[in-house]
Backbone as CSV, one residue per row, in Angstrom:
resi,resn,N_x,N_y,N_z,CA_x,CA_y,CA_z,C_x,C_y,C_z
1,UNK,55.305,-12.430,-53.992,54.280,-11.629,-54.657,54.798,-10.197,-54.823
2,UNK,54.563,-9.344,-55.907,55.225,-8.608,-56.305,53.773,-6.993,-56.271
3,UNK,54.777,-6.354,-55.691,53.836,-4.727,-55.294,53.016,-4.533,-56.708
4,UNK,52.121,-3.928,-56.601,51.358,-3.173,-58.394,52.404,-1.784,-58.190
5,UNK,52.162,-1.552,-59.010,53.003,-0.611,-59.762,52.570,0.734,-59.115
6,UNK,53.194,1.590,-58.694,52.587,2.774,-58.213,53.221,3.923,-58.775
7,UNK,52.252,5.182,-58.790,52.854,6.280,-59.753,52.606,7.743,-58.797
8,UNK,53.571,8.595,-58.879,53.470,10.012,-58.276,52.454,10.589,-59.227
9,UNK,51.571,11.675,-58.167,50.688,12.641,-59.087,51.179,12.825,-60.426
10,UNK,52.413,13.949,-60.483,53.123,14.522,-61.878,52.680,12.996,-63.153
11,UNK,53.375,11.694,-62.694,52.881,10.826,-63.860,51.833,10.736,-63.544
12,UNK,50.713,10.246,-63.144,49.560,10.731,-63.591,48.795,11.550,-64.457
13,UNK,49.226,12.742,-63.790,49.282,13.850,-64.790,49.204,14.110,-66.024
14,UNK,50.805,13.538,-66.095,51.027,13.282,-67.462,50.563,12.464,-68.412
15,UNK,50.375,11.042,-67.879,49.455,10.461,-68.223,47.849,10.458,-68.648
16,UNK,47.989,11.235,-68.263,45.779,12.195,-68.742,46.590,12.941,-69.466
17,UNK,47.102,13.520,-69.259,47.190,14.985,-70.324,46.359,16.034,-69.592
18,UNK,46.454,15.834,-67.782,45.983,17.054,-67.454,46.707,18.163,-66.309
19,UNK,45.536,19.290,-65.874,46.392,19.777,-65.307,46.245,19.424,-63.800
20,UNK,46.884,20.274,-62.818,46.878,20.077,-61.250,45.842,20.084,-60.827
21,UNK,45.485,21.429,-61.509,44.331,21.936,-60.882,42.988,21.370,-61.135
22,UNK,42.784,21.148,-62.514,41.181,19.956,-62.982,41.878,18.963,-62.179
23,UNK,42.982,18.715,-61.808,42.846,16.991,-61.141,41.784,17.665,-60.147
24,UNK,42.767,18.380,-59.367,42.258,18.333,-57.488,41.210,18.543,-58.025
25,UNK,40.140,19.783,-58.470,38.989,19.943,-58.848,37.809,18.891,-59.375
26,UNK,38.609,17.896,-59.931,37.724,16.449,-60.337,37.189,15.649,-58.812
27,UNK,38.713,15.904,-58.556,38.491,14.523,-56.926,37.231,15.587,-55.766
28,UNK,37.688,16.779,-56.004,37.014,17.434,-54.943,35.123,17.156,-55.351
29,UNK,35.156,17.014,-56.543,33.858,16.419,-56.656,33.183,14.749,-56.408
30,UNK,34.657,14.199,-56.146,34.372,12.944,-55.979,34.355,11.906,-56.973
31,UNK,34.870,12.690,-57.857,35.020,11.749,-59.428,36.820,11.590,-60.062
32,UNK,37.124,11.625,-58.994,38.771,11.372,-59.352,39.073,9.647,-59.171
33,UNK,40.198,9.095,-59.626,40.839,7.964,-58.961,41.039,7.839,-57.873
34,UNK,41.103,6.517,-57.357,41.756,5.737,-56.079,42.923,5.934,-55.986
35,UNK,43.127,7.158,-54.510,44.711,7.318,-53.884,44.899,7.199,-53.039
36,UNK,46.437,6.663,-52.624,46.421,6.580,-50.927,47.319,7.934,-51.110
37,UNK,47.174,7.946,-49.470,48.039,9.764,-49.290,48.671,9.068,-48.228
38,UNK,50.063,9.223,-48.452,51.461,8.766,-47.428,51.582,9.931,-46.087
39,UNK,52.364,9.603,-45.552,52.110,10.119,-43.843,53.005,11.499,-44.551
40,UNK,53.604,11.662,-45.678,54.525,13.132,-45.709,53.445,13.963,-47.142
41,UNK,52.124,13.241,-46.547,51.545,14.288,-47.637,51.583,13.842,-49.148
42,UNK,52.395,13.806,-49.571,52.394,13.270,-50.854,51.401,12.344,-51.631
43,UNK,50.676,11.668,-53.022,49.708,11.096,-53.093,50.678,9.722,-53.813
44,UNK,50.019,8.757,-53.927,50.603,7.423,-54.665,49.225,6.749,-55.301
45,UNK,49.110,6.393,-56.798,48.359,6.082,-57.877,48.866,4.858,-57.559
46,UNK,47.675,3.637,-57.574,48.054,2.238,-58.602,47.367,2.158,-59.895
47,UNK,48.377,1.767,-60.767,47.929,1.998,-62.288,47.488,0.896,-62.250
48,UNK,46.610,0.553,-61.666,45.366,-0.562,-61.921,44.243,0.044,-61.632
49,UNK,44.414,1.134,-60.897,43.173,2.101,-60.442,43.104,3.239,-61.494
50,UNK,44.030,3.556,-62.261,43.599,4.670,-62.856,43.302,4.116,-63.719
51,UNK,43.582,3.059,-64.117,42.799,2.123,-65.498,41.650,1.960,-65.057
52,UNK,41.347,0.876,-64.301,40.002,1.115,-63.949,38.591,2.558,-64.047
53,UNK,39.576,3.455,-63.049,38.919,4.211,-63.114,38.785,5.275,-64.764
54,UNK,39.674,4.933,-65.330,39.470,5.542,-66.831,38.496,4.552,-67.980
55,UNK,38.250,3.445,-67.314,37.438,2.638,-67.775,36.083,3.298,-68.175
56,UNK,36.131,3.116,-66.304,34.526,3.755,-66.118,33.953,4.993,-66.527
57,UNK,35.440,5.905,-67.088,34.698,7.007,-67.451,34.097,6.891,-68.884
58,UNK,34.847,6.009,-69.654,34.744,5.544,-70.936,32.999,4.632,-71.018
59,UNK,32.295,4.793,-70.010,30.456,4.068,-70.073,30.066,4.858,-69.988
């Protein structure tokens, strides 16, 4: 069985077309995507979650 695909913030990012700061500012409201945060800090996206979650913004 094969991992989903996982993406660093920056693609993300890039992927919206946004910036750092509306990210953190989205999540800090609680309306960001599903991330795990690795033991060195860093964040990791599954692009099944940001689909999802770009779904839902799309209702």
């Amino acid at each position: 069985m094969s991992r989903p695909k996982t993406l660093k913030l920056p693609e993300v990012l890039d992927q919206l077309d946004m910036s750092r700061t509306a990210f953190y500012r989205m999540c800090a409201k609680g309306k960001g995507p599903k991330f795990k945060k690795l033991p060195n800090g860093q964040l990791r996206f599954r692009q099944v979650d940001i689909d999802a979650w770009w779904e839902d913004l799309e209702e």
